[in-house]
N, C-alpha and C positions, 0 to 999 in steps of 0.2 A: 504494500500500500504506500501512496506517496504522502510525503508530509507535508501538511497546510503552509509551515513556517519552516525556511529553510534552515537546516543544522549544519554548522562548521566545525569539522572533522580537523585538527594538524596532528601531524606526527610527521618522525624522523628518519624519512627513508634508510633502511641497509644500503643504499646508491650513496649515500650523504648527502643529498640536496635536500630542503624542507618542503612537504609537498602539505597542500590543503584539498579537501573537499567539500564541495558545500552539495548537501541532499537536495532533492531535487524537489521541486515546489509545487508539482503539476497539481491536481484537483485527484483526492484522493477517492478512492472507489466506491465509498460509505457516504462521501459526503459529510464528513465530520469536519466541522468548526466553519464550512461554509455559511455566509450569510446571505438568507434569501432576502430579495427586495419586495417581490411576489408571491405567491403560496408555494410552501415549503412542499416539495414534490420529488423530495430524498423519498420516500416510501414507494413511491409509485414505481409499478414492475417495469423494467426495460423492454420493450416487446416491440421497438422498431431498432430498425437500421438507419445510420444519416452516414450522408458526405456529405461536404461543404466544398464551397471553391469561391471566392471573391475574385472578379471582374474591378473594372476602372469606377461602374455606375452601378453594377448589381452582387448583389450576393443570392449565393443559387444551397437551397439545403434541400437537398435531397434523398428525403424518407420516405420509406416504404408505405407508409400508413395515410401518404395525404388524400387517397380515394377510398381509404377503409374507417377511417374513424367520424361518426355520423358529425352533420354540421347542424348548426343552432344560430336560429336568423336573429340579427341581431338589427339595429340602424349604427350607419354609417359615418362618418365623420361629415361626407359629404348631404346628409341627409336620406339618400335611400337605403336598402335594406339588401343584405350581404347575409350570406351562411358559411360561418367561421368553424371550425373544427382543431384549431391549434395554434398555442404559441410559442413561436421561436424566442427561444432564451441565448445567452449571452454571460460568460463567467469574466470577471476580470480581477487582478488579485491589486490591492495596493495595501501598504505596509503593510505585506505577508498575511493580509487575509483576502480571502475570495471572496466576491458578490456575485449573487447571481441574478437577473433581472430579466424579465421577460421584454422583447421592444413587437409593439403591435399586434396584431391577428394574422393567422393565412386562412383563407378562404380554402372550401373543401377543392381539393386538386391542385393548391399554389404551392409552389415550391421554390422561388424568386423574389426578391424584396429589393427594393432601391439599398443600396449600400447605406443612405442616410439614413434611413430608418435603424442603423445600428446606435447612433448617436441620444446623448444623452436628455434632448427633448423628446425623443418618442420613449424613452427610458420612464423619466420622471419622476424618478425618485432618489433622495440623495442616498448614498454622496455620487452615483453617478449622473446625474441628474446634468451634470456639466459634461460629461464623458464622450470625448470622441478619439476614436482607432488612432494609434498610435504606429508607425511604420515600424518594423522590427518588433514589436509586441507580441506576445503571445496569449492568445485568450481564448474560451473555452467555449463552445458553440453544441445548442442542444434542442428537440423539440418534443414539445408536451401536450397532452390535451391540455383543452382550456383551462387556465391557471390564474390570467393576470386579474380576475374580478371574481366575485362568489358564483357564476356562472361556469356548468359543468360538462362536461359530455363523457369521456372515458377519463380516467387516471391511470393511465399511463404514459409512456416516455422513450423517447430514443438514448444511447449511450452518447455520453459527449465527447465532441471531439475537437479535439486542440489543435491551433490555425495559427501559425504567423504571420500576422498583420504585412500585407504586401508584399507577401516570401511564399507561401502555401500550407500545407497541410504537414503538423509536423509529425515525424515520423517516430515510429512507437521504438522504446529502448527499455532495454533490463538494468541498466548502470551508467552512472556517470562517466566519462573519459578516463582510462589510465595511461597516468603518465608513468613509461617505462624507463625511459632515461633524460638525466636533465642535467648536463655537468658542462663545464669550461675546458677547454685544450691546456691552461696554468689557470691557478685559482690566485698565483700572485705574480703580475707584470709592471714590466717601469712604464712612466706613464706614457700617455699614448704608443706604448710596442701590441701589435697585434694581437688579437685572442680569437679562438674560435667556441662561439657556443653549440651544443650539439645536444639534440635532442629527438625521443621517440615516442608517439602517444599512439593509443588504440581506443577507435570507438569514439573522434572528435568531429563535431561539423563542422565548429571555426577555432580557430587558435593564431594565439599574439602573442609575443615576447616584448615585454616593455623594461625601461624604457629603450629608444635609441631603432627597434626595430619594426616594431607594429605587426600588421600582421602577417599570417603564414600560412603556405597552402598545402607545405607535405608535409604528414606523417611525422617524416624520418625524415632529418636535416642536418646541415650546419649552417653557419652565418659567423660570418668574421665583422668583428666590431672594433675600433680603437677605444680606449677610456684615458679619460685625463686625472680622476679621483677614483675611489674606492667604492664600486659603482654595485648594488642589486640589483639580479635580473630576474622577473618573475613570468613562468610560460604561462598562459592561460589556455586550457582547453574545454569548450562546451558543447555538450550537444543536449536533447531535449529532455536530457534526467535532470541534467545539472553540469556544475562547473566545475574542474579540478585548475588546481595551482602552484606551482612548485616553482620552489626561488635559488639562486645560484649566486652568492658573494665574491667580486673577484675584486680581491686588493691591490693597490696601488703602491709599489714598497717605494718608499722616500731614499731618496739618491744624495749618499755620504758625502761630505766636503771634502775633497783631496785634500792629502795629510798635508800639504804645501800651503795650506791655507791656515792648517790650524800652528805650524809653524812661525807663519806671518804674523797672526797673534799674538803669539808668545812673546 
């Protein structure tokens, strides 16, 4: 199960670099510590399927249930009368807790919503109530029978599923990234003499070595860097459990004054 609030793990590699992990955040499978904005609908049996895909103008959720779960005529925003059977929910975490929020109605057989309708006017409730999609975000997309008002039709629910805000659908993982190796070619050089960092991680989507190098697209590398001080470098590697981090010290040994100087002293 994942954990609502992420936990930071350090310890001291046998490699000797100092690696961290932080657990991984996603919406965990119970639903525990989630906070609904709308009717709480952790109980209700999962008994469709969704995918999601967000477009430039639309978002597309597509469950198995939008021609099987009866509709209920309701009036419209516009004034006439609609039969609605489902609402699309929306998880988004901020200070390490989840919200979940229903934004509008789908009509029996819709399975397409203007993108806007994600935002936090068709939300309306705080704190997201200001809420709009964040690019690189990750948030958690799900649909329910009727929910957003005391009005009912089935109680049930599709499983949710987690979307990187203008990236796509993110991909399912057992474990955070392991960093296999994270060491320096000398852990102490004069200053600005060459160094090479080198390092290996398994099971990362993205990963950066800061400072000085940003980011990196293999695995398995090296990267030569000069230092002017007594610099730490720490690799980042994440993918959608979570992030790991391991850090690498490389010192700058200070350059002795020829004995001729200390004679001049004298």
């Amino acid at each position: 199960m994942s954990f609502v609030r992420p936990l930071l793990f350090t310890f001291v590699s046998l490699l000797g670099f100092v690696c961290t992990a932080s657990a991984n955040s996603w919406i965990p499978s119970d639903f525990k510590g989630v906070q609904w904005l709308h009717t709480d609908v952790s109980q209700w049996p999962q008994t469709a399927t969704l995918d999601v895909s967000v477009g430039s103008t639309t978002i597309t959720l597509n469950y198995n249930k939008a021609n099987t779960w009866p509709g209920i005529q309701v009036t419209a925003s516009t004034g006439g009368q609609i039969r609605v059977n489902a609402n699309p929910w929306i998880f988004v975490q901020r200070n390490g807790t989840w919200y979940a929020a229903t934004f509008e109605w789908l009509t029996v057989g819709q399975t397409v919503k203007a993108v806007r309708a994600v935002q936090g006017d068709h939300i309306k409730v705080p704190p997201l109530n200001t809420f709009v999609p964040v690019h690189g975000e990750v948030y958690g997309f799900m649909v329910s029978g009727l929910a957003r008002d005391s009005r009912r039709n089935v109680q049930e629910r599709s499983e949710v599923k987690m979307y990187r805000w203008g990236v796509g659908p993110v991909p399912s993982c057992r474990s955070q990234p392991t960093i296999r190796a994270f060491r320096a070619s000398s852990d102490n050089v004069a200053r600005s003499e060459p160094v090479s960092l080198i390092w290996e991680v398994e099971g990362a989507e993205s990963m950066s070595i800061t400072p000085l190098i940003g980011k990196v697209n293999s695995a398995q590398g090296t990267q030569q860097v000069r230092v002017a001080a007594t610099t730490q470098f720490t690799l980042h590697a994440e993918n959608a459990c979570g992030t790991s981090n391991a850090s690498r010290t490389v010192s700058v040994r200070t350059t002795p004054l020829p004995a001729i100087m200390h004679l001049l002293k004298d």
